[in-house]
mmCIF file as gemmi writes it, N, C-alpha and C atoms, coordinates in Angstrom:
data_model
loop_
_atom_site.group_PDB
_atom_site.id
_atom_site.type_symbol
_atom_site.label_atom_id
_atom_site.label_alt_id
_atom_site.label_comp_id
_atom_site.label_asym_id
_atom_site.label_entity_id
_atom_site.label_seq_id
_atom_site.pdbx_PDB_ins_code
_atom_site.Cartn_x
_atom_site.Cartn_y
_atom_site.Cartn_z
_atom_site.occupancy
_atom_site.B_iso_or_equiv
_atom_site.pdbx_formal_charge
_atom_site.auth_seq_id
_atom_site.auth_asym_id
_atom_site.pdbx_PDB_model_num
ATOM 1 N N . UNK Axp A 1 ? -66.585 -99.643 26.397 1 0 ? 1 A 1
ATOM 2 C CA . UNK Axp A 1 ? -67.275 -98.549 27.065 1 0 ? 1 A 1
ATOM 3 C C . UNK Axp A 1 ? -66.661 -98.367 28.454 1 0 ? 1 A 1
ATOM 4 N N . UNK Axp A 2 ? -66.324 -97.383 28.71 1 0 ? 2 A 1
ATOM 5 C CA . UNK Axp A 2 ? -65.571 -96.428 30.026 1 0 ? 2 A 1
ATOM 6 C C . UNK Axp A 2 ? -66.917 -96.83 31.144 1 0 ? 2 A 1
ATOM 7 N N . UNK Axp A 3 ? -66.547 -97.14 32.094 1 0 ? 3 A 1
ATOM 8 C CA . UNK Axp A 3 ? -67.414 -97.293 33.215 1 0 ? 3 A 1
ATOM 9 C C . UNK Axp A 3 ? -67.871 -95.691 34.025 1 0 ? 3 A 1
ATOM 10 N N . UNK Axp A 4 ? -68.983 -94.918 34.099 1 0 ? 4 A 1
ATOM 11 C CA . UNK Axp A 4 ? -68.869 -94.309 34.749 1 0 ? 4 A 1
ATOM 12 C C . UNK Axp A 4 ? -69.006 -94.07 36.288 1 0 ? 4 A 1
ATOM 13 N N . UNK Axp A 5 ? -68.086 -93.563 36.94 1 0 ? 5 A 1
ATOM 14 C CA . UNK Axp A 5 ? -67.723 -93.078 38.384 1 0 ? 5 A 1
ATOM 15 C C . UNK Axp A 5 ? -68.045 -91.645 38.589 1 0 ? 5 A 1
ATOM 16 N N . UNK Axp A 6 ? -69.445 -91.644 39.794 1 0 ? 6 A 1
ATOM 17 C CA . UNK Axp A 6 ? -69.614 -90.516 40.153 1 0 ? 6 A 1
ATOM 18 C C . UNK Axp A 6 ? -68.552 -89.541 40.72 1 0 ? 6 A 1
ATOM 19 N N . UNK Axp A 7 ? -68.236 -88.12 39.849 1 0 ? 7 A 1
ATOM 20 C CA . UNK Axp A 7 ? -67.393 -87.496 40.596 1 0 ? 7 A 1
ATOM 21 C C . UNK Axp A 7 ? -67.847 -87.25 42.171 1 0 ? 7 A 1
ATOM 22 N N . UNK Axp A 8 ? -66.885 -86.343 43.367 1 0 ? 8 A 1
ATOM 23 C CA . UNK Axp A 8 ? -67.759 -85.985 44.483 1 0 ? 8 A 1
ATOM 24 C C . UNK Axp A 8 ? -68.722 -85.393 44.327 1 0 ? 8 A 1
ATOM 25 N N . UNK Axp A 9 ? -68.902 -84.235 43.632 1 0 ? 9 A 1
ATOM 26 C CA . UNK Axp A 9 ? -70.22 -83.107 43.644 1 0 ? 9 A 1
ATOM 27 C C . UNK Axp A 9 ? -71.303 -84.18 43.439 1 0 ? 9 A 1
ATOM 28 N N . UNK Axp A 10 ? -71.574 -84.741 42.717 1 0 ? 10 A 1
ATOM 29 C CA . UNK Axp A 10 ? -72.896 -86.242 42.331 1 0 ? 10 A 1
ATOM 30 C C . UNK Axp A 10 ? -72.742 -86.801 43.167 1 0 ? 10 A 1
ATOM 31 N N . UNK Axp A 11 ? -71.815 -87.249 44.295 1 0 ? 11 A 1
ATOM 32 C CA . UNK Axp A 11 ? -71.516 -88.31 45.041 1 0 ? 11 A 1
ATOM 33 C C . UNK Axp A 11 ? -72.55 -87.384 46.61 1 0 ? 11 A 1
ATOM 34 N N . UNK Axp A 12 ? -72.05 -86.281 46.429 1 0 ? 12 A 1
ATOM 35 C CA . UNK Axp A 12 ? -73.021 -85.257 47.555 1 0 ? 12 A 1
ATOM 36 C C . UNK Axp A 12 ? -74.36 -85.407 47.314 1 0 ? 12 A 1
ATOM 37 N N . UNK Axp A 13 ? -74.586 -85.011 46.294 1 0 ? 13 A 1
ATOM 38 C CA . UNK Axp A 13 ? -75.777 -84.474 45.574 1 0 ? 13 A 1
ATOM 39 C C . UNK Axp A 13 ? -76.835 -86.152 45.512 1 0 ? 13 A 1
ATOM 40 N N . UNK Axp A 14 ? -76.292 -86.995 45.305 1 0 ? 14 A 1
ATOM 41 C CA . UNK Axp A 14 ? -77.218 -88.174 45.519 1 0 ? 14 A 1
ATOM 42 C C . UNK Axp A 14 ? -77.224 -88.658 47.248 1 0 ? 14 A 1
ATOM 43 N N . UNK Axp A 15 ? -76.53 -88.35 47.96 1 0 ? 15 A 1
ATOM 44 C CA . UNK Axp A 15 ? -76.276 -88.655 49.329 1 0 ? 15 A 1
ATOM 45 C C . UNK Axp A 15 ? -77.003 -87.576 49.593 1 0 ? 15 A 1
ATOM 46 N N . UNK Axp A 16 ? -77.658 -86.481 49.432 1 0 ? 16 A 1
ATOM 47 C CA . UNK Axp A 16 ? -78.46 -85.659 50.114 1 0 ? 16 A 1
ATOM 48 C C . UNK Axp A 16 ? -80.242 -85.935 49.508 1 0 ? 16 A 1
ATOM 49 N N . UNK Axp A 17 ? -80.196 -86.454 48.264 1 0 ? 17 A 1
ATOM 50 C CA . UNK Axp A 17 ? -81.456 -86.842 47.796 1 0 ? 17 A 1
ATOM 51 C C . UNK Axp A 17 ? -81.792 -88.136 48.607 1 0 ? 17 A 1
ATOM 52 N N . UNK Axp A 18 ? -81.01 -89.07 48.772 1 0 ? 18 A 1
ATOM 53 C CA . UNK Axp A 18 ? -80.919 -90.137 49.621 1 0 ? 18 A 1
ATOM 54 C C . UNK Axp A 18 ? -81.553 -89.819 51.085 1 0 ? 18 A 1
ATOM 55 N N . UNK Axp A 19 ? -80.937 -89.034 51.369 1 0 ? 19 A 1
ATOM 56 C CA . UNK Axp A 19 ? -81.408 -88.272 52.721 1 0 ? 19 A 1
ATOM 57 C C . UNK Axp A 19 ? -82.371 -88.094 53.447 1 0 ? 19 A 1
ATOM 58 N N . UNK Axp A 20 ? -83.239 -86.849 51.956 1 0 ? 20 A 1
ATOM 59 C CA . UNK Axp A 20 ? -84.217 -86.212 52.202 1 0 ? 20 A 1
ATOM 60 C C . UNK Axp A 20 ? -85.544 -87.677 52.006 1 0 ? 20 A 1
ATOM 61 N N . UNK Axp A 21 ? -85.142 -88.762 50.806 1 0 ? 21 A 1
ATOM 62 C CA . UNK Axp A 21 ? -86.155 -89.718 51.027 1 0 ? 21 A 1
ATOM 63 C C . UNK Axp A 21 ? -86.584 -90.593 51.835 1 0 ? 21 A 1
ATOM 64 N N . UNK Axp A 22 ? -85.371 -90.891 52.972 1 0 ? 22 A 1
ATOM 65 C CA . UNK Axp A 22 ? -85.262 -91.494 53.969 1 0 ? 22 A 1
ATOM 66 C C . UNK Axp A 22 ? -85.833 -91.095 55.324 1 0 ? 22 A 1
ATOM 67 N N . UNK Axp A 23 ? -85.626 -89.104 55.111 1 0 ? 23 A 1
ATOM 68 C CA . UNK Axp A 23 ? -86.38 -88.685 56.259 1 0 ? 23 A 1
ATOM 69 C C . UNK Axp A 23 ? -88.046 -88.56 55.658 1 0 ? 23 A 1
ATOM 70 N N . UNK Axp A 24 ? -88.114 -88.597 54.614 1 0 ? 24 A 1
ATOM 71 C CA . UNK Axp A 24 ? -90.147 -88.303 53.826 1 0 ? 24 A 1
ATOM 72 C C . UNK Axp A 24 ? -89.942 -89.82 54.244 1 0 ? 24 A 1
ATOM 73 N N . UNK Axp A 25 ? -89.784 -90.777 54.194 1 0 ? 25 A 1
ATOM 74 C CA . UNK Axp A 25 ? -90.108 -92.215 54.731 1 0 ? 25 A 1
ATOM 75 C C . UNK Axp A 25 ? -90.203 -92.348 55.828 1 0 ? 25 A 1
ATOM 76 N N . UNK Axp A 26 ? -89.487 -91.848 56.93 1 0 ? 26 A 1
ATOM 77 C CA . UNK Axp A 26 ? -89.312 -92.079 58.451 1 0 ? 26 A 1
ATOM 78 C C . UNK Axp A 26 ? -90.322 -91.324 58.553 1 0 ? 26 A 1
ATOM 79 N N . UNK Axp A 27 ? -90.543 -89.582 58.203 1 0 ? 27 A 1
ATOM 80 C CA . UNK Axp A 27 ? -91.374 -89.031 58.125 1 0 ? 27 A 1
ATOM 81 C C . UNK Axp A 27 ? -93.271 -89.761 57.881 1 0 ? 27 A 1
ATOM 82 N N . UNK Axp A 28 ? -93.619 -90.419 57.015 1 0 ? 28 A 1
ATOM 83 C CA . UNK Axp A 28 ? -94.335 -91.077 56.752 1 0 ? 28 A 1
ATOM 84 C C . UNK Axp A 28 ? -94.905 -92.275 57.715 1 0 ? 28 A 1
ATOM 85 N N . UNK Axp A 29 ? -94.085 -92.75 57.971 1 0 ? 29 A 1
ATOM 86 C CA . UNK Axp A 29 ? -93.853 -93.819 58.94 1 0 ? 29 A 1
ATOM 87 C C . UNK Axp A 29 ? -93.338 -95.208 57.892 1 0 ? 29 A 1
ATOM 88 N N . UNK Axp A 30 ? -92.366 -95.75 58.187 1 0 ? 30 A 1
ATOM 89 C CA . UNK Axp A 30 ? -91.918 -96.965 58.058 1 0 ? 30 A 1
ATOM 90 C C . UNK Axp A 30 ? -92.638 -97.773 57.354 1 0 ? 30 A 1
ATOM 91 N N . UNK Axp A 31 ? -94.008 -98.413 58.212 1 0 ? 31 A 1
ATOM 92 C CA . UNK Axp A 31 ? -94.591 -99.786 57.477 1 0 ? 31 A 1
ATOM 93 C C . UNK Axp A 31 ? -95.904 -98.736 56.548 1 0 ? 31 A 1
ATOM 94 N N . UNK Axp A 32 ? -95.743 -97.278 56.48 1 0 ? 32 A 1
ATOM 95 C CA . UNK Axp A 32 ? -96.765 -96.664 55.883 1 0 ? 32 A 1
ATOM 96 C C . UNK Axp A 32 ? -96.514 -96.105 54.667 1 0 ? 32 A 1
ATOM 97 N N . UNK Axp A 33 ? -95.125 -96.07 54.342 1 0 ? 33 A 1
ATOM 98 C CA . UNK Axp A 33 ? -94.946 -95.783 52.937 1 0 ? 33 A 1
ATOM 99 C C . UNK Axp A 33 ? -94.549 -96.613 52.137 1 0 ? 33 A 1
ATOM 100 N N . UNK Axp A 34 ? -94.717 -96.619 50.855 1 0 ? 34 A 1
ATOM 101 C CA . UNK Axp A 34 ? -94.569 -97.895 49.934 1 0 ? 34 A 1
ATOM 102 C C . UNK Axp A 34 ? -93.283 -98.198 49.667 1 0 ? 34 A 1
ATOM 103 N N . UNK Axp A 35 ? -93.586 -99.459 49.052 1 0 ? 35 A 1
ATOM 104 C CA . UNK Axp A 35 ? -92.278 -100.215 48.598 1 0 ? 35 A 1
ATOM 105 C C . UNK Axp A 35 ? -91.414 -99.449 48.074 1 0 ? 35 A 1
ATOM 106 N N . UNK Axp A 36 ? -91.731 -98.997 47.139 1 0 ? 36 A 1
ATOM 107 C CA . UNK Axp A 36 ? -91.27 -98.318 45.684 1 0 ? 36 A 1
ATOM 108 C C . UNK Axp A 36 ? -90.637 -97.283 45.61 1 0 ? 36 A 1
ATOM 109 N N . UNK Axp A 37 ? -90.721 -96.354 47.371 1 0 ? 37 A 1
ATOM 110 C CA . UNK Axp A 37 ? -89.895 -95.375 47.983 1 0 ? 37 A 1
ATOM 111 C C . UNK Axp A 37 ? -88.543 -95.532 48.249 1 0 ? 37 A 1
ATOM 112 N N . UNK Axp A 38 ? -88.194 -97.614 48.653 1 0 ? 38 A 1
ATOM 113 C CA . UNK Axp A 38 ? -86.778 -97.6 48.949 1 0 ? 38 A 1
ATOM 114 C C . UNK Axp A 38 ? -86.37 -98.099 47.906 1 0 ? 38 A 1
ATOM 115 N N . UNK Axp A 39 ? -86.774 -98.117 47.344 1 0 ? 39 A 1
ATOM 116 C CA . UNK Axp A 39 ? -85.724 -98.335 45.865 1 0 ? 39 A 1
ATOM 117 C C . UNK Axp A 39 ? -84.402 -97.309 45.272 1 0 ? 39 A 1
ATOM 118 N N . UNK Axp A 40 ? -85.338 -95.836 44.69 1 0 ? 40 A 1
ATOM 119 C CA . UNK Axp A 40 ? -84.13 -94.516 45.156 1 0 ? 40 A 1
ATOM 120 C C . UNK Axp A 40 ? -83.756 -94.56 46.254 1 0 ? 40 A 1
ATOM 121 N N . UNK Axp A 41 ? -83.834 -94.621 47.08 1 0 ? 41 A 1
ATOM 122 C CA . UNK Axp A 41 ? -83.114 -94.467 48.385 1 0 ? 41 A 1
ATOM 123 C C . UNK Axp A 41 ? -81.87 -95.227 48.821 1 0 ? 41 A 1
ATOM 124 N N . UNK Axp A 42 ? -82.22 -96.425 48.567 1 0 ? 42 A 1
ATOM 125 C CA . UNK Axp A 42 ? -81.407 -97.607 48.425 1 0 ? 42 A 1
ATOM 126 C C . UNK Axp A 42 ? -80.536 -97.09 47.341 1 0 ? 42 A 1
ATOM 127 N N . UNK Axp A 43 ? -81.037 -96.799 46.016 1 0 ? 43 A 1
ATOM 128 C CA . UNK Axp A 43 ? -80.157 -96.79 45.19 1 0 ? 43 A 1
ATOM 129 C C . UNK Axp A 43 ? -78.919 -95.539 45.074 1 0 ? 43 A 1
ATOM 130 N N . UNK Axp A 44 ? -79.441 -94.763 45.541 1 0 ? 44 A 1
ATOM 131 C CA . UNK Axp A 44 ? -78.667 -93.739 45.799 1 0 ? 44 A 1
ATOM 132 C C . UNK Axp A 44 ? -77.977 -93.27 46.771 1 0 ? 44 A 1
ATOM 133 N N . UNK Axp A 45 ? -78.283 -94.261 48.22 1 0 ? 45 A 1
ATOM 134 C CA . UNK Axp A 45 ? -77.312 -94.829 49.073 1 0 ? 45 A 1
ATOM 135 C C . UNK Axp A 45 ? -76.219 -95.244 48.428 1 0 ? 45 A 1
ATOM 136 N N . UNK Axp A 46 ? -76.167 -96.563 47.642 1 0 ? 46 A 1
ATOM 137 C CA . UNK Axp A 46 ? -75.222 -97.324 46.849 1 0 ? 46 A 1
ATOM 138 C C . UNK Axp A 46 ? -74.135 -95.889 46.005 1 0 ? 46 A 1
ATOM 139 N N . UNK Axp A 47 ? -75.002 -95.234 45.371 1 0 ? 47 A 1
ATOM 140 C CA . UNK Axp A 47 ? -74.491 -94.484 44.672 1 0 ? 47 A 1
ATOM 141 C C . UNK Axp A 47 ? -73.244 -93.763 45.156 1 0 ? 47 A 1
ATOM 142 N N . UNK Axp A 48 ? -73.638 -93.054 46.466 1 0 ? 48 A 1
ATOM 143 C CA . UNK Axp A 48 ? -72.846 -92.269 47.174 1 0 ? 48 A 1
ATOM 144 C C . UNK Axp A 48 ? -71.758 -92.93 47.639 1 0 ? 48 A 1
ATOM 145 N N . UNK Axp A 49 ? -72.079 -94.216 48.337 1 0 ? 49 A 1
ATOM 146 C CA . UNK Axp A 49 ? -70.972 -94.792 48.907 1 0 ? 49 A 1
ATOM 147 C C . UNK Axp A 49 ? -69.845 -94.965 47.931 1 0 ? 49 A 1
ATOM 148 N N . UNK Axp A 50 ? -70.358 -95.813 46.681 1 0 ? 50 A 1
ATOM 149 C CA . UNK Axp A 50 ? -69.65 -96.419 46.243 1 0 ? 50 A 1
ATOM 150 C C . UNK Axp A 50 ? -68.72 -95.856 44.921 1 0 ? 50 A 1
ATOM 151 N N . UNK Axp A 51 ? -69.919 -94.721 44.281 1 0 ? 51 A 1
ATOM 152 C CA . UNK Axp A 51 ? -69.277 -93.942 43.448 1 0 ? 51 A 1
ATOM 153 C C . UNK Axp A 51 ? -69.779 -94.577 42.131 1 0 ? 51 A 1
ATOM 154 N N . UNK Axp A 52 ? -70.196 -95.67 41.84 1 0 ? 52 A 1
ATOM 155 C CA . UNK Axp A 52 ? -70.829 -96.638 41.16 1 0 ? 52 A 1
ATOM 156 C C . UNK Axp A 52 ? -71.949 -96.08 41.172 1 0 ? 52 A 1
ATOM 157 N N . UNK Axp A 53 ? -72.763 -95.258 39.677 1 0 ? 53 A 1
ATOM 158 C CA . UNK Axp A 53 ? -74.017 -95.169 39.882 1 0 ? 53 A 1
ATOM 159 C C . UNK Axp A 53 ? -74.56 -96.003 38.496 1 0 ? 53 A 1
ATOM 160 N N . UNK Axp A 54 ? -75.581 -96.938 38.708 1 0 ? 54 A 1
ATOM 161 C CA . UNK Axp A 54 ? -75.717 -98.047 37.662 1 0 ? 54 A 1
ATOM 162 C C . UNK Axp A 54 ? -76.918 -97.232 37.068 1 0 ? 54 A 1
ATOM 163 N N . UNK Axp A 55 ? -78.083 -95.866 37.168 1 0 ? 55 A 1
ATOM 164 C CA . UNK Axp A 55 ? -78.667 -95.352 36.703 1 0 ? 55 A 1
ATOM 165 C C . UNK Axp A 55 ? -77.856 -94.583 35.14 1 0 ? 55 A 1
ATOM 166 N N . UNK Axp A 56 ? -77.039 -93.714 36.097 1 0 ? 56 A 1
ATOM 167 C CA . UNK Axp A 56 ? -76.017 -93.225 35.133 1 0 ? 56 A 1
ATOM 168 C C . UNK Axp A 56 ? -75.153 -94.155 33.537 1 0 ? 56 A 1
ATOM 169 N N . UNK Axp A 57 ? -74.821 -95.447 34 1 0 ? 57 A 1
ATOM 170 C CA . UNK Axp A 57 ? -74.08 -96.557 33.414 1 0 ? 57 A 1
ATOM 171 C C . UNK Axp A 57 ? -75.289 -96.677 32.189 1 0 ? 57 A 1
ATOM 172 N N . UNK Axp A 58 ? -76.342 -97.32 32.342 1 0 ? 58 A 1
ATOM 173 C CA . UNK Axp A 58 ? -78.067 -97.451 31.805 1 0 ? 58 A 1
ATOM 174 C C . UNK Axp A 58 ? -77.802 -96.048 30.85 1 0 ? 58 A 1
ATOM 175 N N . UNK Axp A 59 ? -78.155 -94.572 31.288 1 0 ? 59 A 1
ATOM 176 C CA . UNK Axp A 59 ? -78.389 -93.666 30.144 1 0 ? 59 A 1
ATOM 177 C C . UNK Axp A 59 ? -76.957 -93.815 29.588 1 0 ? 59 A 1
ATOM 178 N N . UNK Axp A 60 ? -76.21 -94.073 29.871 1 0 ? 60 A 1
ATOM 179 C CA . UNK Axp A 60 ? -74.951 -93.915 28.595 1 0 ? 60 A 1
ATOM 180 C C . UNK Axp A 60 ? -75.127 -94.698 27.308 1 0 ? 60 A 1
ATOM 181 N N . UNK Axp A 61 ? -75.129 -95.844 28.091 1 0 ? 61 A 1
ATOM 182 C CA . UNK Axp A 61 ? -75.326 -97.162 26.999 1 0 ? 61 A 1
ATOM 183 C C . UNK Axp A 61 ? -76.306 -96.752 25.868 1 0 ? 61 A 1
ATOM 184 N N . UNK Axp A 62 ? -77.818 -96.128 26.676 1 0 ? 62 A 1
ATOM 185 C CA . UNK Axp A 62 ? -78.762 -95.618 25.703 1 0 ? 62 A 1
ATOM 186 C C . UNK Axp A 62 ? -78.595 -94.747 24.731 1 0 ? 62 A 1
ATOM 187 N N . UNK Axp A 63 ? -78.166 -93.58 25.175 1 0 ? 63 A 1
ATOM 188 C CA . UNK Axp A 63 ? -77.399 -92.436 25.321 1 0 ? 63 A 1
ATOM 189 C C . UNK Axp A 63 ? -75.874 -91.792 25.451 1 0 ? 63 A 1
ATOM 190 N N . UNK Axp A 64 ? -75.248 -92.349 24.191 1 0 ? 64 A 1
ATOM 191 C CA . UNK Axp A 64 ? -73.639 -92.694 24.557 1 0 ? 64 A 1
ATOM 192 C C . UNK Axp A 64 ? -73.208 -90.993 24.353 1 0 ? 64 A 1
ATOM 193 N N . UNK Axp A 65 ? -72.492 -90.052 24.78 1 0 ? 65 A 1
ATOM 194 C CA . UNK Axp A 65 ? -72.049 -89.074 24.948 1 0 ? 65 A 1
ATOM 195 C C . UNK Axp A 65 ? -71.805 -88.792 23.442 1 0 ? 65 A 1
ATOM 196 N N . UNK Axp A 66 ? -71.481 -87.549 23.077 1 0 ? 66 A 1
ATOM 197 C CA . UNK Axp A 66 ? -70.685 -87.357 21.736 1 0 ? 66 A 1
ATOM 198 C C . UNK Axp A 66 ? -68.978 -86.942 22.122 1 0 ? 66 A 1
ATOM 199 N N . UNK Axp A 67 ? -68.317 -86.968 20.907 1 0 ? 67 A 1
ATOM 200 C CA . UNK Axp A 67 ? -67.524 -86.767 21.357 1 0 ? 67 A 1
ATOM 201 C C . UNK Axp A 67 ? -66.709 -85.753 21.907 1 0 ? 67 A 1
ATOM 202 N N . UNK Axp A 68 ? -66.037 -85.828 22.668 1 0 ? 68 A 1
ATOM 203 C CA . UNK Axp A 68 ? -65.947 -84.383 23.764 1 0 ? 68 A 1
ATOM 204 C C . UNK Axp A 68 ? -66.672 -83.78 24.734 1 0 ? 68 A 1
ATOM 205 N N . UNK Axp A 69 ? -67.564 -84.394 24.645 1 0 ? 69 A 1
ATOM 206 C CA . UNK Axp A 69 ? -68.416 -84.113 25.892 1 0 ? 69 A 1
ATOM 207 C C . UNK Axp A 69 ? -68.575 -85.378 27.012 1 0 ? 69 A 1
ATOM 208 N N . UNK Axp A 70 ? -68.303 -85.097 27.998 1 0 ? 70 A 1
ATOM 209 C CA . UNK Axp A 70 ? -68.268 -85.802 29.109 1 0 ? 70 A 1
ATOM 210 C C . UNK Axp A 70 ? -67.392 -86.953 29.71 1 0 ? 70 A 1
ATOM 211 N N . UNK Axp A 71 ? -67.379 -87.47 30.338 1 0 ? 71 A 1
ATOM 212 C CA . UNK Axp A 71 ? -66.591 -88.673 30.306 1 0 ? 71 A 1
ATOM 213 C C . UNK Axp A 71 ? -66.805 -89.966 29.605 1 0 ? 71 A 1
């Protein structure tokens, strides 16, 4: 199985969802919003940086592409 690597457009597109949860958290206040908020956030930090999205990796495996479609 092909590892998938976020192209840039996903690599944006999770770095701006990242964003917006980080400012609804700061927004919120810090020790006032739950755990369970930095998880996406975190994870889609990772995502952006690294290009590595392990959500994506998970539905393939489940969900393996057919053929010709996708990477």
């Amino acid at each position: 199985m092909k590892m998938f690597v976020a192209p840039p457009w996903m690599r944006l597109f999770l770095f701006l969802g990242a964003a917006l949860l980080w400012i609804g958290i700061w927004h919120t206040g810090f020790g006032a919003a739950s755990w369970i908020l930095y998880l996406p956030a975190v994870m889609f930090l990772f995502a952006a940086a690294t290009g590595i999205c392990p959500s994506a990796i998970v539905s393939r495996a489940i969900l393996p592409p057919k053929e010709g479609q996708g990477v």
